[in-house]
DRENDO-1510 file (C-alpha; in Angstrom, 1 decimal, always signed):
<recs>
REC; n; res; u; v; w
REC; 1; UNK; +12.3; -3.1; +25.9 .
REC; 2; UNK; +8.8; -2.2; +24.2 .
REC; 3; UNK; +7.9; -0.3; +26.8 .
REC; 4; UNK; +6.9; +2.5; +24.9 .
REC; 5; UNK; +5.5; +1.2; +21.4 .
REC; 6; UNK; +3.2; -0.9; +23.6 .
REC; 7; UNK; +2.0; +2.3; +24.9 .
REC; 8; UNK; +2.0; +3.8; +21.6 .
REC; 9; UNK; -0.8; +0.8; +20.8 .
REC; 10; UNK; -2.3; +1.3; +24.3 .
REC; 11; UNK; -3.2; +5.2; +22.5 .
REC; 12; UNK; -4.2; +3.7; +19.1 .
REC; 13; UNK; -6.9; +1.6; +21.0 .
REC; 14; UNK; -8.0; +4.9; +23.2 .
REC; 15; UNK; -8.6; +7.3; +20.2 .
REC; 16; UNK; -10.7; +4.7; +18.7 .
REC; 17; UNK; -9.1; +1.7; +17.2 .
REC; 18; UNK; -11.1; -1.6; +18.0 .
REC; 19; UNK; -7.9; -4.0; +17.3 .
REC; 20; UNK; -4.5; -4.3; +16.3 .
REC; 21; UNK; -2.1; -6.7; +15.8 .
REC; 22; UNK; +1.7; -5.7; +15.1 .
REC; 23; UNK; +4.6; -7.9; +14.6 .
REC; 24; UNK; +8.6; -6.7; +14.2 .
REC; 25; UNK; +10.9; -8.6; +12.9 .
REC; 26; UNK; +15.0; -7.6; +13.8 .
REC; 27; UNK; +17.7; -9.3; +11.8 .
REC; 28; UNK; +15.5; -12.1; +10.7 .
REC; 29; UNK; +14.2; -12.4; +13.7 .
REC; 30; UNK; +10.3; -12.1; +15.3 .
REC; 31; UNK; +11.6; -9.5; +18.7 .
REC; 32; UNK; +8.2; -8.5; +19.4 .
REC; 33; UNK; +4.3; -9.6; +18.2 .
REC; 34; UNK; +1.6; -8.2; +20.6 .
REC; 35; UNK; -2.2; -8.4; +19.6 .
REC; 36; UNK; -5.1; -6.6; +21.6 .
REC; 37; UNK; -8.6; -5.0; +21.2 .
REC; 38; UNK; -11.3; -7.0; +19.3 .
REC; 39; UNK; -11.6; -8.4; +15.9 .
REC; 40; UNK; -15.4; -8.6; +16.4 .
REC; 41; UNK; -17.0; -6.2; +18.4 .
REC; 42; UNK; -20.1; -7.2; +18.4 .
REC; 43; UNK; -19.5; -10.6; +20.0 .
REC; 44; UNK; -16.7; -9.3; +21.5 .
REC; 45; UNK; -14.2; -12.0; +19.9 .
REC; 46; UNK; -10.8; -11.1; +20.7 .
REC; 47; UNK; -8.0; -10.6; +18.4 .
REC; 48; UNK; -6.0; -13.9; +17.7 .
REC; 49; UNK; -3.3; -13.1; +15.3 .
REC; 50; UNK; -4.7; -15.2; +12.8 .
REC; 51; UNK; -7.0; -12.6; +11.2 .
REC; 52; UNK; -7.5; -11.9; +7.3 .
REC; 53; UNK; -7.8; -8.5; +6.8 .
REC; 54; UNK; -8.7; -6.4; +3.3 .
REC; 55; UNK; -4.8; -4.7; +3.0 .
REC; 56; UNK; -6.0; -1.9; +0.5 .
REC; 57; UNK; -2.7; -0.1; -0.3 .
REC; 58; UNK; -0.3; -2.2; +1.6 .
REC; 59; UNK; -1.0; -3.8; -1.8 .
REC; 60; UNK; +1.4; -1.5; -3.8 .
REC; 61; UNK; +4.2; -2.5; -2.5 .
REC; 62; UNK; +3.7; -6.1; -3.8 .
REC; 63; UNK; +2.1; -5.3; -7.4 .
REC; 64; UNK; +5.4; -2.7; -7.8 .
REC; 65; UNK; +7.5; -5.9; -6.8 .
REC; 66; UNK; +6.0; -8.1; -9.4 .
REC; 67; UNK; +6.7; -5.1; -11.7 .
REC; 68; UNK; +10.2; -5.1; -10.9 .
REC; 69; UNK; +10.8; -8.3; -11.1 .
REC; 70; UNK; +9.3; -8.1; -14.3 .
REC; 71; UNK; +12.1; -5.0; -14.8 .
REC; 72; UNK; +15.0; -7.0; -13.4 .
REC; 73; UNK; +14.2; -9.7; -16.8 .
REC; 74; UNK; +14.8; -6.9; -19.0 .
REC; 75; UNK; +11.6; -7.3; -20.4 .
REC; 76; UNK; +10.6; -3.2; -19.8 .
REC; 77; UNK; +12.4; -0.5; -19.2 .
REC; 78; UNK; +11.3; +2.9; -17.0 .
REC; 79; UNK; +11.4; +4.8; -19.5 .
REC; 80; UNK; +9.0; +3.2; -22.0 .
REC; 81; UNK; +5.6; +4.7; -23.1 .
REC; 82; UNK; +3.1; +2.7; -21.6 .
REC; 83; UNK; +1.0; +3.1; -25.0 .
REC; 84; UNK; +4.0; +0.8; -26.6 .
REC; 85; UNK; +2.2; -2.4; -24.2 .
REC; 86; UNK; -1.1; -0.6; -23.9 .
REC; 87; UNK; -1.9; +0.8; -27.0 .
REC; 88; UNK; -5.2; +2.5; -25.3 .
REC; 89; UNK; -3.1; +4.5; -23.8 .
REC; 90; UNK; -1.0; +6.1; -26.7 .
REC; 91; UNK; -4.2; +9.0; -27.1 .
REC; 92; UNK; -4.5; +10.4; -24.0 .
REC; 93; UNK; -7.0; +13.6; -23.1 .
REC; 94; UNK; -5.7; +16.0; -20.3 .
REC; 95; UNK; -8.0; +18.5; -18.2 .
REC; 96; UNK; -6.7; +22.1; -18.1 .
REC; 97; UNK; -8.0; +25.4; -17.3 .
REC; 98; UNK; -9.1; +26.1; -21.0 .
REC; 99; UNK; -11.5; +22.7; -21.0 .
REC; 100; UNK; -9.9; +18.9; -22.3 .
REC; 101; UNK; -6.9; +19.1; -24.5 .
REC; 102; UNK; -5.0; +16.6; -26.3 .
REC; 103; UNK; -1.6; +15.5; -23.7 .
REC; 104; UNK; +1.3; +16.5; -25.1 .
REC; 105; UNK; +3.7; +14.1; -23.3 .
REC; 106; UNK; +3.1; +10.3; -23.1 .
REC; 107; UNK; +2.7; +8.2; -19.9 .
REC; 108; UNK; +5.5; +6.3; -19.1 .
REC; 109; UNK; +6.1; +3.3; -17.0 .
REC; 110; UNK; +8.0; +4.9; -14.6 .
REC; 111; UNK; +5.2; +7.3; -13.7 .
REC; 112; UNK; +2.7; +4.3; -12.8 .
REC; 113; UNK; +5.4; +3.4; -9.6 .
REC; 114; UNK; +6.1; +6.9; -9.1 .
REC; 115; UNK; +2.3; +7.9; -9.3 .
REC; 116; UNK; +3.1; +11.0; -11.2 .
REC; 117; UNK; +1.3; +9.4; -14.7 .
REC; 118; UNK; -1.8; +12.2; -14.3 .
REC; 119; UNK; -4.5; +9.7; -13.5 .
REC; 120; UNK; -7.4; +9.9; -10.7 .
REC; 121; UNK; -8.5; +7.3; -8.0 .
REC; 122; UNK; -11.8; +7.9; -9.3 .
REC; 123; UNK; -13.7; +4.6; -9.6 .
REC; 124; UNK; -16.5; +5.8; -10.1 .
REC; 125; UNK; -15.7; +7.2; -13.3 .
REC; 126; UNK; -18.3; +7.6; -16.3 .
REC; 127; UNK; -15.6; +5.1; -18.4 .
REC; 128; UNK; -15.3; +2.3; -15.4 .
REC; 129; UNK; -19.2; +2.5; -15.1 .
REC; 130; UNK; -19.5; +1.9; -18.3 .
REC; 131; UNK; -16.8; -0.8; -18.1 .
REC; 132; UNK; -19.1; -2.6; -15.1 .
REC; 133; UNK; -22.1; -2.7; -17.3 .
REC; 134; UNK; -20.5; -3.4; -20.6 .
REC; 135; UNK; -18.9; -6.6; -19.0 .
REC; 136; UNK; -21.7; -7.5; -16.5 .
REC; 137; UNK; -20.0; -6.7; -13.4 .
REC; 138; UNK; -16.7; -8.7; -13.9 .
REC; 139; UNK; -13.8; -5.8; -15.0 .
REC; 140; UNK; -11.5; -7.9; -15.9 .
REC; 141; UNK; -7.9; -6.2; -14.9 .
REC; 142; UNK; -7.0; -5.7; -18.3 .
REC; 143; UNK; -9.7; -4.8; -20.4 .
REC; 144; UNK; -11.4; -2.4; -17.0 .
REC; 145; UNK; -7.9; -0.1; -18.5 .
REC; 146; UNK; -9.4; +0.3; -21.9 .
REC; 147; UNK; -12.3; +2.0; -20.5 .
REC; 148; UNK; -9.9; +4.1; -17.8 .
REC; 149; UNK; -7.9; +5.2; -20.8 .
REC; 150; UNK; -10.7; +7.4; -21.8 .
REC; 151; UNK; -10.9; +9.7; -18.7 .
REC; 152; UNK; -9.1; +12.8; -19.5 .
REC; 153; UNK; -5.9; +13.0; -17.3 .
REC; 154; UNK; -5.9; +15.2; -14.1 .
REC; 155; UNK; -2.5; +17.0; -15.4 .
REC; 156; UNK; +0.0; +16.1; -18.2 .
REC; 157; UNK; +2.5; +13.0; -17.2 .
REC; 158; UNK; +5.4; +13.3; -14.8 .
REC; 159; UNK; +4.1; +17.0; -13.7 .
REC; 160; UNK; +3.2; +16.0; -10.3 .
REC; 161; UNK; +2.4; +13.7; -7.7 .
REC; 162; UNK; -1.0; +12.4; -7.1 .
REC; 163; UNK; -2.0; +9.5; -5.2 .
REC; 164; UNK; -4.2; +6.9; -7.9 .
REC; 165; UNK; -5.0; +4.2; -9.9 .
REC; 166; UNK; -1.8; +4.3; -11.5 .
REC; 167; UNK; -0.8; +0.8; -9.2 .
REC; 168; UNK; -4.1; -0.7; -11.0 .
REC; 169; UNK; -2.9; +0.6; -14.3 .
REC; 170; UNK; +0.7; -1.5; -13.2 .
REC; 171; UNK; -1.2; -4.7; -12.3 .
REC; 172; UNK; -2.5; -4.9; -15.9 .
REC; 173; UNK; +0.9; -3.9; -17.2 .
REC; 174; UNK; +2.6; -6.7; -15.3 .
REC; 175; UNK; -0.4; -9.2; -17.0 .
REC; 176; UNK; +0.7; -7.6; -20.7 .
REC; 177; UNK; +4.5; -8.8; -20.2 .
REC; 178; UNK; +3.6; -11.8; -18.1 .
REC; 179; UNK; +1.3; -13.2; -20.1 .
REC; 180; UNK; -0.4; -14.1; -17.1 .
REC; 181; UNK; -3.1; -13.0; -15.1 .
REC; 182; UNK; -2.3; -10.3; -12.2 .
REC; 183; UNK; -3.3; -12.4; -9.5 .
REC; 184; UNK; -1.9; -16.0; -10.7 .
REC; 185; UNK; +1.6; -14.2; -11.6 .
REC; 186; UNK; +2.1; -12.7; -8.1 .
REC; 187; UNK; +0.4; -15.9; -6.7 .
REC; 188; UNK; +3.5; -18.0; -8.3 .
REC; 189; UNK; +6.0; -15.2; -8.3 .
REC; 190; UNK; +5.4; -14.1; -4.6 .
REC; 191; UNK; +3.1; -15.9; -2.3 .
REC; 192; UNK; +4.1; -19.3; -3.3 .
REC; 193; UNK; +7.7; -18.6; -3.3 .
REC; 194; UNK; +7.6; -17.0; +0.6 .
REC; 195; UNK; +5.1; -19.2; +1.7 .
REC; 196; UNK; +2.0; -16.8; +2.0 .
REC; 197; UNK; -0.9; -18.8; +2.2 .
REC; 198; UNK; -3.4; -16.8; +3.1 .
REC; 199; UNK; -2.7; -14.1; +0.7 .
REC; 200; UNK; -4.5; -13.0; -2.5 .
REC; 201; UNK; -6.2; -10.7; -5.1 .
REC; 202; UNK; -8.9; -12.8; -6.0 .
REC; 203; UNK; -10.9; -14.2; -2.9 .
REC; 204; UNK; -12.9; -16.7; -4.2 .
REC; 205; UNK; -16.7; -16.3; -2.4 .
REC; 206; UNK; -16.7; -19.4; -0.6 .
REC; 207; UNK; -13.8; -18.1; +1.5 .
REC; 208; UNK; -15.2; -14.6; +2.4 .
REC; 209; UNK; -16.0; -15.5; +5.5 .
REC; 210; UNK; -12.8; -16.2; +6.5 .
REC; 211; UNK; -12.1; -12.2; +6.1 .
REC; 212; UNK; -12.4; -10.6; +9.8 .
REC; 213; UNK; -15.0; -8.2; +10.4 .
REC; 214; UNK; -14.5; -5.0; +8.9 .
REC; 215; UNK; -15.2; -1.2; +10.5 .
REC; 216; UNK; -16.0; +2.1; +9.6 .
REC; 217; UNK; -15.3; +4.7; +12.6 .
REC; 218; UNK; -17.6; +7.6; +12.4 .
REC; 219; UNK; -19.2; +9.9; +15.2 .
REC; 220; UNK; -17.0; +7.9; +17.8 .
REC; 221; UNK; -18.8; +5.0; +16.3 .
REC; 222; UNK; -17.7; +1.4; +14.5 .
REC; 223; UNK; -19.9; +0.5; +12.3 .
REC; 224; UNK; -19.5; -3.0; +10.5 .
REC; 225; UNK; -19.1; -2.7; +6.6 .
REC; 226; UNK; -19.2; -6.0; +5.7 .
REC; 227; UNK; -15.8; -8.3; +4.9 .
REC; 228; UNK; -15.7; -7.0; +1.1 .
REC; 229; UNK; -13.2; -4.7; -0.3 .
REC; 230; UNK; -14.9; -1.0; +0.2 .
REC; 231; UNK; -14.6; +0.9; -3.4 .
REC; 232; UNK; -11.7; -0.4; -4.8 .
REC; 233; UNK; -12.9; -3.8; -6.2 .
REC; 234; UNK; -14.7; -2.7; -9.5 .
REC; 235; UNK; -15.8; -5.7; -11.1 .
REC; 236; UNK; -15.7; -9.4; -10.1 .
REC; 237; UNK; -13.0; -10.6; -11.8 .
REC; 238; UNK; -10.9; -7.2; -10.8 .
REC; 239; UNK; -7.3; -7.5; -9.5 .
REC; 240; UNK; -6.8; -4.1; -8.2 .
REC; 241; UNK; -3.0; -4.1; -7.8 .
REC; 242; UNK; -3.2; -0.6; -6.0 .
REC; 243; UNK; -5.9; -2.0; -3.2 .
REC; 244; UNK; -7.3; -5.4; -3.6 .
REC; 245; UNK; -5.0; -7.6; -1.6 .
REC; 246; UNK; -6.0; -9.6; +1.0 .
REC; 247; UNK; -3.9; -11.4; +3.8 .
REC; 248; UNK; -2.7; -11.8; +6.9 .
REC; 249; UNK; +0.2; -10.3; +9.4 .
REC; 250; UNK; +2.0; -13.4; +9.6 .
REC; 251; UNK; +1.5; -13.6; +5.4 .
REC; 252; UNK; +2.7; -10.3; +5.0 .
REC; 253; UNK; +5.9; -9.9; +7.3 .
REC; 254; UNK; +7.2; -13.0; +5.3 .
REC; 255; UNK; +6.8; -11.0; +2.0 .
REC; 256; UNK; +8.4; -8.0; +3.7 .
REC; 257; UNK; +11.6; -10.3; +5.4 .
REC; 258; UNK; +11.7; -11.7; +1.5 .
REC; 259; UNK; +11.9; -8.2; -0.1 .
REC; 260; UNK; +14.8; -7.3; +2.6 .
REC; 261; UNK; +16.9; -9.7; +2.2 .
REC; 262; UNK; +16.5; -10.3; -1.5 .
REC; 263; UNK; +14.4; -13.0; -2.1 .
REC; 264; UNK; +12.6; -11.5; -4.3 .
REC; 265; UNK; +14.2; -8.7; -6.1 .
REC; 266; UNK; +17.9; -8.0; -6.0 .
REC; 267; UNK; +19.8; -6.0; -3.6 .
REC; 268; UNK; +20.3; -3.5; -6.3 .
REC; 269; UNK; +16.6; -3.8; -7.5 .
REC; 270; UNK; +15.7; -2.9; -3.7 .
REC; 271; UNK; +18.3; -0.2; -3.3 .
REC; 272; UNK; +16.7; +1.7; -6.3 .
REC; 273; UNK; +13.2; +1.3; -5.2 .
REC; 274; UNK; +13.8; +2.7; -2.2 .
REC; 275; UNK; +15.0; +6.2; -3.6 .
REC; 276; UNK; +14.1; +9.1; -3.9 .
REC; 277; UNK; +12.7; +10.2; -7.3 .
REC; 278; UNK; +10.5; +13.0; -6.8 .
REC; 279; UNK; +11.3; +16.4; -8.5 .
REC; 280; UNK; +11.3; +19.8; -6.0 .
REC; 281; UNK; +7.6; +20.2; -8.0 .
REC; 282; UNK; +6.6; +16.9; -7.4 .
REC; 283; UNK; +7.5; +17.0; -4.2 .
REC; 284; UNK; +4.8; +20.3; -3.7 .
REC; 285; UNK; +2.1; +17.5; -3.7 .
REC; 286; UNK; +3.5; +14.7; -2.1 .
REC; 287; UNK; +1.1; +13.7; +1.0 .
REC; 288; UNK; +4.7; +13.1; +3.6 .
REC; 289; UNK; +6.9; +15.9; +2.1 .
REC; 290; UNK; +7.8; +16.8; +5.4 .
REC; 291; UNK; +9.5; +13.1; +6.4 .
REC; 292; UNK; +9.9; +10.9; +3.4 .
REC; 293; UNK; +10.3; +11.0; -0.6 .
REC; 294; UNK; +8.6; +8.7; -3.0 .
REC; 295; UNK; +10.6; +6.0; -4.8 .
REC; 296; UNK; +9.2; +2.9; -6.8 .
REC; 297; UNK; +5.8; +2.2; -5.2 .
REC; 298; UNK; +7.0; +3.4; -1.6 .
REC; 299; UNK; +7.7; +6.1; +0.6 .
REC; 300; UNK; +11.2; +6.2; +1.3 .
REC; 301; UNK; +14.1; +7.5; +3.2 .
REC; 302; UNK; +14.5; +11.3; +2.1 .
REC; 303; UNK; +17.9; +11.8; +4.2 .
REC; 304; UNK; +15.8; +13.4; +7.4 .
REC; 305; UNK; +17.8; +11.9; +10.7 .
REC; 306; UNK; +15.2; +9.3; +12.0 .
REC; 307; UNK; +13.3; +8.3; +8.7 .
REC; 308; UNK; +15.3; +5.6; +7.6 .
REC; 309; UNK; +12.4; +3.2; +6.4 .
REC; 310; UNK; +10.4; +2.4; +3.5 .
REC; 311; UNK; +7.2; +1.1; +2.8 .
REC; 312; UNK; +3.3; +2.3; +3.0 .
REC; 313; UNK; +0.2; +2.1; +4.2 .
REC; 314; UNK; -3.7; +0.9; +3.7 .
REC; 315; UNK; -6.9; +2.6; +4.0 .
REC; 316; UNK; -8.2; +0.3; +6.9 .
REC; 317; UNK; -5.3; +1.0; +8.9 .
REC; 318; UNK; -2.8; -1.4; +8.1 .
REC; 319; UNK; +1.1; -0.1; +7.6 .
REC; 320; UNK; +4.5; -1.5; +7.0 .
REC; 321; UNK; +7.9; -0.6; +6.8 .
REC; 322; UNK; +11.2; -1.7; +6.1 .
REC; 323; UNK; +14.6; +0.0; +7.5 .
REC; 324; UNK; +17.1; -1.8; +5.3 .
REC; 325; UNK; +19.9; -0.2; +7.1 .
REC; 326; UNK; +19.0; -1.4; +10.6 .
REC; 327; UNK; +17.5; -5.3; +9.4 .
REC; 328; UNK; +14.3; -4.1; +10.7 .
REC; 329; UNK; +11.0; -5.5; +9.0 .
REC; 330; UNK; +7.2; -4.2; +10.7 .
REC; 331; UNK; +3.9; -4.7; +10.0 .
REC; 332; UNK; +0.2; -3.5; +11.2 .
REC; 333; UNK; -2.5; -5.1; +10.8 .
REC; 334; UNK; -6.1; -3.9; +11.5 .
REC; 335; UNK; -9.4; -3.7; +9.8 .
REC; 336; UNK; -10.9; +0.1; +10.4 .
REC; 337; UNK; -12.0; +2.3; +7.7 .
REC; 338; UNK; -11.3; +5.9; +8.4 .
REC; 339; UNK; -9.5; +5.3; +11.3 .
REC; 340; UNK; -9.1; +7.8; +13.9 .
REC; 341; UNK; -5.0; +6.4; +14.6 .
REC; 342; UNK; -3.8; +6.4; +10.9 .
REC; 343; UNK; -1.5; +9.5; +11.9 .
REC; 344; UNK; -0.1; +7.5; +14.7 .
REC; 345; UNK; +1.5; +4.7; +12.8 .
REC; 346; UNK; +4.3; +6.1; +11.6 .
REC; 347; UNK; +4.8; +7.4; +14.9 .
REC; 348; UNK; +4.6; +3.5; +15.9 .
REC; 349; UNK; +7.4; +2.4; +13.4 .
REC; 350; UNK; +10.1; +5.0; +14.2 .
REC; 351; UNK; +9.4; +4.3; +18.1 .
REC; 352; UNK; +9.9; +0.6; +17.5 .
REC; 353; UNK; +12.9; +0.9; +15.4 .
REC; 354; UNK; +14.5; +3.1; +18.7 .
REC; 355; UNK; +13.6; +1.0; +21.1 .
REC; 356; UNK; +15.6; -1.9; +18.5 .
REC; 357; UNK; +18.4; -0.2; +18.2 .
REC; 358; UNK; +18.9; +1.6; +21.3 .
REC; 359; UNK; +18.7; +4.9; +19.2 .
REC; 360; UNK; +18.5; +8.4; +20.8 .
REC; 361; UNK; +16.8; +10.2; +17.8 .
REC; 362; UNK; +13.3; +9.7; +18.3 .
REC; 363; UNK; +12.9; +11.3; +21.8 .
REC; 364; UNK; +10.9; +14.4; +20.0 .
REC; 365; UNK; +8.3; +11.4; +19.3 .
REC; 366; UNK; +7.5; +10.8; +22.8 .
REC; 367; UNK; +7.7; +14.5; +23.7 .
REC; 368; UNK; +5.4; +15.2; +21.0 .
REC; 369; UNK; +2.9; +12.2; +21.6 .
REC; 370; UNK; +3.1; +12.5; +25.1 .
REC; 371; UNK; +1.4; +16.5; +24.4 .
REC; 372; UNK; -1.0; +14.8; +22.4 .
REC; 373; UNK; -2.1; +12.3; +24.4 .
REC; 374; UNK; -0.9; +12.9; +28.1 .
REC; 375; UNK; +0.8; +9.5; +28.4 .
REC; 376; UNK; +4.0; +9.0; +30.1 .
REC; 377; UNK; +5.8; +7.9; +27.4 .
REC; 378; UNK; +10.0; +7.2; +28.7 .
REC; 379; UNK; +11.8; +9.0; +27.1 .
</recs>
């Protein structure tokens, strides 16, 4: 058993990847954990399976969660204008082919999970510039959104789908309602509750060394970036809720196992998060239109016969899913920017989830990667 998703890894490491470490959980269960490659290349450390890594947006998933749980309180509903918690938001610009123009529709919260609110993942912005200097460097979560409020939107709420910082925009939403800041509620609300230790959004910077080496693969070269978030992090005292987690793959399975079997949201609150809710025109600009839909914060199953997971992925490789259906939980970890496997991993999870349950419907995977790659996948 495995045979094959260790050779899927085997490729990962070929095409470029300097080291991976991937655990599944089955029923509750750990059924397989393998770890490989090097966490440091330079000194040629070895991966341990203890690493930190910088998750980038394998944080959505839990700043949609503290949202919802948020949601499950009755304390918001979907369909509220954001401008009703976040008045900077009630007198919003939009770009159009006749120059900026006043939006007509308002943002509502259910377009910050759906990331269909209009906004850019621009963070370099004229506003959020002005929002570093203005504050000298900190950003705090919610008053870097005052400043973001002033860009002009890309297109006019719930038009389309367009990957930003609407998960940011969330993270300070969940701080209105809270009352709390981002990074303490999902501290008490999540990691504490599942036992994450190792997991945060606000690394204090006595403890960044404890963050693995980080890569950048360009030219068939790694070159180290340092351990800080890349981009994302826009001021000091910035809890970017759409990439500024941190943790580790032990960390992180035990908030995926929690979200499956309801620890922390309901069964019902899980069920809805994981549909579908893009429109045939959102759909036109959805990255995986092909396999998945979009639900709360996730891709998500879309009916296709062998996409039965949810879940995401992050920007230095890292990827999890959740197949609900099949009490399957899986997670990535790895720490390379621009990675040259970051097609491959969803490849990865639908191999794994065959070789668990003894399923049939993924042999156009190995066909397809064995093309690719010329390995002798079984299949």
């Amino acid at each position: 058993m495995f045979e094959n998703i260790k050779k899927i890894c085997d490729i990962c490491l070929e095409l470029g990847l300097q080291g991976y470490d991937l655990i599944v959980y089955k029923d509750g269960k750990c059924v397989y954990r393998k770890f490989d490659g090097y966490s440091d290349i330079e000194n040629k450390v070895p991966m341990n399976g203890k690493e930190r890594y910088n998750i980038y947006s394998c944080s959505k998933p839990i700043t949609a969660t503290a949202a919802l749980q948020l949601w499950e309180k009755g304390l918001f509903s979907l369909e509220d204008k954001l401008a009703d918690y976040m008045p900077e938001f009630s007198r919003m610009t939009v770009k159009t082919d006749d120059g900026i123009k006043k939006a007509e529709n308002p943002i509502l919260i259910k377009h910050l999970f759906e990331m269909t609110a209009g906004f850019s993942y621009d963070v370099n912005s004229p506003s959020l510039k002005k929002c570093y200097e203005e504050t000298n460097g900190k950003c705090p979560t919610r008053e870097a959104m005052k400043y973001l409020a002033k860009e002009p939107l890309l297109f006019e709420p719930g038009d389309r789908w367009h990957y930003s910082l609407c998960h940011d925009v969330l993270a300070a939403l969940v701080e209105v309602i809270s009352g709390e800041k981002f990074e303490i509620y999902v501290k008490k609300n999540i990691f504490d509750k599942v036992g994450m230790k190792d997991t945060t959004f606000m690394l204090p910077e006595s403890e960044l060394s404890t963050i693995a080496e980080q890569y950048r693969f360009a030219d068939g070269k790694h070159k180290n970036v340092g351990k800080n978030i890349q981009n994302y992090k826009i001021g000091s005292e910035y809890a970017s809720g759409g990439a500024g987690g941190i943790s580790t793959v032990d960390d992180y399975i035990k908030f995926l196992e929690a979200l499956r079997t309801g620890k922390l949201l309901k069964l019902e609150t899980l069920a809805l998060m994981q549909t579908n809710r893009l429109t045939k025109e959102q759909r036109r600009t959805y990255w995986t239109n092909g396999t998945h839909g979009y639900g709360l914060g996730v891709r998500c199953d879309r009916g296709l016969e062998g996409y039965s997971d949810f879940g995401w992925g992050g920007a230095a490789g890292a990827y999890l899913a959740i197949d609900t259906e099949n009490g399957i939980s899986l997670y990535f970890g790895t720490h390379l920017l621009s990675s040259p496997a970051q097609g491959i991993r969803s490849e990865l999870c639908r191999v794994a989830m065959a070789e668990i349950t003894g399923s049939q419907d993924y042999q156009n995977v190995f066909k397809k990667l064995k093309g690719l790659y010329d390995y002798s996948l079984t299949y």
